[in-house]
N, C-alpha and C positions, 0 to 999 in steps of 0.2 A: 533273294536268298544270298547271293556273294555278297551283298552291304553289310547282313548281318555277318557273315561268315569274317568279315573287314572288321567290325567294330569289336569282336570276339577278341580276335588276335592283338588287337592294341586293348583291351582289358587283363589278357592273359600275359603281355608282356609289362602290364604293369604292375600289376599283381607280382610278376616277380619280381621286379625290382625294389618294388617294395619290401616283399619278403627278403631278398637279399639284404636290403641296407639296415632292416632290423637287425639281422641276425652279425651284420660287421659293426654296428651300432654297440650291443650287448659285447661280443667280441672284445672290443674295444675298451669295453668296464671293467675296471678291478672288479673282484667280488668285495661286498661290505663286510664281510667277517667270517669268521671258521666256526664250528661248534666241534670238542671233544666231549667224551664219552671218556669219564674217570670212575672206576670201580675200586672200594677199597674195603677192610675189615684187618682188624687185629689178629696177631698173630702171637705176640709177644705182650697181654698187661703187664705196665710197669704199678700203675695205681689205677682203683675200680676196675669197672667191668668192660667188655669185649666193647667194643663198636663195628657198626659193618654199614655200608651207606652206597651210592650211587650219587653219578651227580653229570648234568648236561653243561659244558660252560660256552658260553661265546667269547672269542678273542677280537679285538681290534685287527683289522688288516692290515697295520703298517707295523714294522719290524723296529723298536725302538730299545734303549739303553733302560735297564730297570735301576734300580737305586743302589744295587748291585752291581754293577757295569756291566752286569749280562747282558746279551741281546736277545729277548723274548717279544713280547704280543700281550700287551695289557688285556685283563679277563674283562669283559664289562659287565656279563651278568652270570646268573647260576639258578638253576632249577635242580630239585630232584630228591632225595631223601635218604636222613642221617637216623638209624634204629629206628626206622618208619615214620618220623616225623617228617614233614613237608619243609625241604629246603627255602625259605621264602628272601634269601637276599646277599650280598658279598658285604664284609665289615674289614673291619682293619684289627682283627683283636690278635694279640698277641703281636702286634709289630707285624703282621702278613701285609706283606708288598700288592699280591692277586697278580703274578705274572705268570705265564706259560711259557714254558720252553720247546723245541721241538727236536730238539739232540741232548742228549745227557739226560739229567733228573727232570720232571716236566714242570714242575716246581723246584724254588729254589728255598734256602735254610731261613726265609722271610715265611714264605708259606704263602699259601690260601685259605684265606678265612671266611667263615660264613654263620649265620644266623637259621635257626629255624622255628616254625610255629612252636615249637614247645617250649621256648626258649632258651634251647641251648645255643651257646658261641663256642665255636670251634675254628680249630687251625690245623691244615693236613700242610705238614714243609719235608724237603729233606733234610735229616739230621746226617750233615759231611762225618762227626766224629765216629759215628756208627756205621755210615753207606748206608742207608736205607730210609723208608717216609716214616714218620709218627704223626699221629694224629692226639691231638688234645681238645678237653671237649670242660666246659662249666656245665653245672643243672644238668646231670650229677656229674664232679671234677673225676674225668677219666685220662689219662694218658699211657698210649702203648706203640711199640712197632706194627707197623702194618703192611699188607701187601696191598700193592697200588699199584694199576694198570692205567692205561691211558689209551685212548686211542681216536681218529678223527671220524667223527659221524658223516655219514652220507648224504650229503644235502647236495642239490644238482646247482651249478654255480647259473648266473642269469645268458651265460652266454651258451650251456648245454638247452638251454630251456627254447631261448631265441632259437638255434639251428634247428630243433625239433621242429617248431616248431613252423621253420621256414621249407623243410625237408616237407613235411606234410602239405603244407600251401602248393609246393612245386608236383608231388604225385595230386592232387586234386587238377592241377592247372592240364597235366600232363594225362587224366584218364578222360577228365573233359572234354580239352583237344579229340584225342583217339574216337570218344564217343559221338563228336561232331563231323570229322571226317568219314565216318561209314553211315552215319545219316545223310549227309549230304550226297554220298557213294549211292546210297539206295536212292533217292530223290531225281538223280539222273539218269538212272537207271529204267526209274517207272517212269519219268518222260518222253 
């Protein structure tokens, strides 16, 4: 019985060390990209009708110079829907650069542009001579001021995920233990 009670303890300490250097491992990793959450719909038709849309974007993790000399976060992709058509991709139409900002306008007067299954091209930018976003849309040609939210979606980065998950490993290691020490408590008892 102590041989095993022996080989327990050098499995339960390595068990955590393992769990530790996962979780300093993860720790250790940028995250690979951000995703916001942009909401927006017409407020102001300049020409055609209203548009109202949602849309999930992923950013690049490194902080670079747009063509703009901003300093944003290249989009790399986009999901989500424009007057219920399925967002299906990012384009370059109307000269839309597709940068994110995270101080000031969240786009800049280049814009974000995108494509959807029904074939519209659109570009949500802000317009500096107004202060505020427009949004411009072909199939059918719409253009108006809009109100446009931004904000960062909740996605758990890989190093909250590691510690959980290292946290967990260590109460297992640790109710174990406990469970073994009052077995063995009772074993010497009844002898």
């Amino acid at each position: 019985m102590q041989a095993w009670v022996g080989e327990y303890n050098v499995m339960g300490k390595k068990l955590v060390a393992a769990a530790l250097a996962a979780s300093l491992l993860a720790a250790a990793s940028p995250a690979s990209a951000a995703q916001y959450m942009i909401n927006f719909s017409t407020n102001q038709a300049l020409f055609g009708a209203n548009q109202t849309g949602n849309a999930t974007i992923v950013t690049s993790d490194t902080l670079t110079t747009s063509p703009l000399n901003l300093m944003g976060y290249a989009i790399t992709s986009i999901s989500g829907l424009l007057n219920g058509s399925v967002i299906t991709g990012l384009s370059g139409f109307q000269g839309s650069n597709n940068f994110y900002y995270t101080s000031g306008s969240f786009v800049d007067g280049s814009g974000l542009g995108f494509t959807t299954a029904g074939g519209t091209s659109a570009s949500l930018y802000f317009a500096s001579s107004a202060q505020r976003y427009q949004l411009t849309t072909t199939s059918p040609f719409s253009s108006g001021y809009v109100t446009a939210t931004s904000s960062i979606a909740a996605v758990p980065e890989p190093a909250t995920w590691a510690m959980m998950i290292g946290g967990f490993a260590l109460a297992g290691v640790a109710m174990r233990r406990r469970k073994m020490q009052v077995s063995f408590a009772r074993s010497i008892q009844i002898v």
